[in-house]
N, C-alpha and C positions, 0 to 999 in steps of 0.2 A: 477414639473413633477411627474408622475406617478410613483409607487415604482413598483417589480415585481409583488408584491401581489396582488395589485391594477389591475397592467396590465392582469392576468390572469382570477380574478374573472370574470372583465369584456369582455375578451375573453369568459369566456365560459358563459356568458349571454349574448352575442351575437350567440353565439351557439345554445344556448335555444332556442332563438327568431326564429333562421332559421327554427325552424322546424313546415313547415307549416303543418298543423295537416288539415285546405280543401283538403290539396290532401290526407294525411296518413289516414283520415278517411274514407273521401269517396274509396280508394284503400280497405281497411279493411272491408266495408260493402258492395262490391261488385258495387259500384255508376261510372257514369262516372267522368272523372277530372273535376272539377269545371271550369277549364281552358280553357275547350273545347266547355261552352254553357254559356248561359245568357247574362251576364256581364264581363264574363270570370274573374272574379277577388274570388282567392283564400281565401273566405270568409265567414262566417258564413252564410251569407244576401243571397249569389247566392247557398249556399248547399240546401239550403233552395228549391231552384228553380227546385229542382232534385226532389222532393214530399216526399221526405224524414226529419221529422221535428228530429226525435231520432239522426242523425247523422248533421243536424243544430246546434242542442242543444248543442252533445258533440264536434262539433267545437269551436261552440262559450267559453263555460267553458274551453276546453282544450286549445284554444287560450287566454282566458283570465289569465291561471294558469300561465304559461310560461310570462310572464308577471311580473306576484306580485312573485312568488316563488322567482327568485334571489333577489329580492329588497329587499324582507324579512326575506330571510336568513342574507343578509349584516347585514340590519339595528340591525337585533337581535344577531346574530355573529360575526359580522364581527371586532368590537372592539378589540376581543382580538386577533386582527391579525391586529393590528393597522387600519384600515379601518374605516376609519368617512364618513359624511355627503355627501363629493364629489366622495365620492368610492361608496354610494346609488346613487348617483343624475346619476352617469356613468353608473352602473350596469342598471340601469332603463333606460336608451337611449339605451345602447347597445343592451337590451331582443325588444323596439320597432324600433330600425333600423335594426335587424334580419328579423323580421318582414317582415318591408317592402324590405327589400333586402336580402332575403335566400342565404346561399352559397351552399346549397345543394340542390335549385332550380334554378339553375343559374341566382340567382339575381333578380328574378320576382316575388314579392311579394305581399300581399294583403295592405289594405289600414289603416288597423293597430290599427281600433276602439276598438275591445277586448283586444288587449295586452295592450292598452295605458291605458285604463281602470282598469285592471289588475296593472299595475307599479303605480295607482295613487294610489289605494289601500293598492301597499306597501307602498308608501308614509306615504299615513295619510290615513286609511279606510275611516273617516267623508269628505275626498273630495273624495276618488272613490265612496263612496254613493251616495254622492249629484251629481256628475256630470253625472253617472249613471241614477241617479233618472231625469236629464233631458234628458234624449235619453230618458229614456223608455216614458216617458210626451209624447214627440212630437212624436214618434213612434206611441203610442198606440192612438194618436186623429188624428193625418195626415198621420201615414200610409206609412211615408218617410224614410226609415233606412237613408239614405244619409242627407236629411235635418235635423234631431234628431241627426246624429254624427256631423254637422256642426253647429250647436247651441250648444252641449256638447264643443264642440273644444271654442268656444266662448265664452263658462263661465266660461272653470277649471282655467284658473287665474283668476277670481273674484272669483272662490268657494274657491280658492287655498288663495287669501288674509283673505278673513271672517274665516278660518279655523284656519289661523297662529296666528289670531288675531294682524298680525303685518304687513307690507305691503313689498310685495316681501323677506318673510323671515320664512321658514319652521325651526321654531325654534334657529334662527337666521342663517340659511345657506343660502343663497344667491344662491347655488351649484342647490339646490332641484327646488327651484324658477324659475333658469333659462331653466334648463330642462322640465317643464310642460310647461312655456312659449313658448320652441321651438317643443315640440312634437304638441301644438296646432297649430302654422303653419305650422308643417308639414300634419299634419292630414287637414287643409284647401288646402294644396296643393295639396294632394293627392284624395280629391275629387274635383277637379277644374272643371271637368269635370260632375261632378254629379251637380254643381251649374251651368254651364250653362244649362244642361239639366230642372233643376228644372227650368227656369227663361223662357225658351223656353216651360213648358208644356207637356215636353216629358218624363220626368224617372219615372220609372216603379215605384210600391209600394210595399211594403213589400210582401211577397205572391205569386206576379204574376209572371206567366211564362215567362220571356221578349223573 
């Protein structure tokens, strides 16, 4: 079971995560809600779709911080508050189920690429590079943010093995393993919809106005 300490960091990394920074930004640069046009989904990908790239940008990074921040305070503090492996592997679920389920959005959240992104990086930087480095791949040659996160969701447990050098074991935690395992079907789940679109011919590409 979870000790207090445990239970609280990961409270307020779940806190972290709620705050969707598509709406706080675009509110602060005077944009409409992201909520309200496109895709309607509170995300770097549809801020984008407002013509506004400067407030894309600091979505995307201010979604991705909120993310690795709690993982990386843990991983690097959190020892001397007793906090191992499973108190990272938590804090990092918790900042990406924020995410997708804000409590300070009543629960309608985005689809979670940047933060997930973000949390791998606290993990181990060498897999939020690399899985990273396959979004931006298929991003920047097809032009699909939805198919580039569904190929990234695809690989970070293989990047996640090659990286440990051991199989399903982030320096022998099991804890960390199963977490990137479950954030990548959640993140498959959570474009389910963008994968049929993509199979039907229909979703839009990076850029466009949908």
């Amino acid at each position: 079971m979870f000790d207090l300490t445990t239970l609280a960091v990961v409270a307020a990394a779940y806190l972290i995560g709620s705050l969707s920074f598509a709406v706080i930004v675009s509110r602060v640069m005077g944009l409409s809600d992201p909520r309200s046009y496109g895709s309607k989904n509170p995300g770097a990908t549809n801020v984008l779709r407002s013509g506004s790239k400067k407030a894309a940008i600091a979505t995307l990074l201010l979604d991705g911080a909120k993310g690795w921040l709690p993982v990386w305070l843990v991983a690097h503090w959190g020892s001397a508050w007793g906090l191992g492996d499973g108190a990272v592997a938590a804090v990092g679920m918790a900042a990406f189920l924020g995410h997708l389920f804000p409590v300070f959005f009543r629960f309608q959240g985005g689809k979670g690429v940047a933060t997930a992104a973000g949390v791998l990086l606290g993990f181990e930087p060498l897999l939020g590079l690399a899985t990273l480095g396959s979004w931006l791949f298929v991003a920047l040659v097809l032009r699909y943010s939805s198919l580039a996160a569904v190929v990234a969701a695809l690989f970070a447990p293989g990047f996640y093995v090659l990286v440990s050098g051991e199989s399903w074991s982030w320096y022998g935690s099991p804890s960390v393993a199963l977490a990137v395992a479950v954030m990548s079907l959640l993140l498959l789940w959570r474009h389910r919809g963008n994968i049929s679109r993509l199979i039907a011919g229909q979703e839009s590409k990076i850029g466009s106005k949908k």
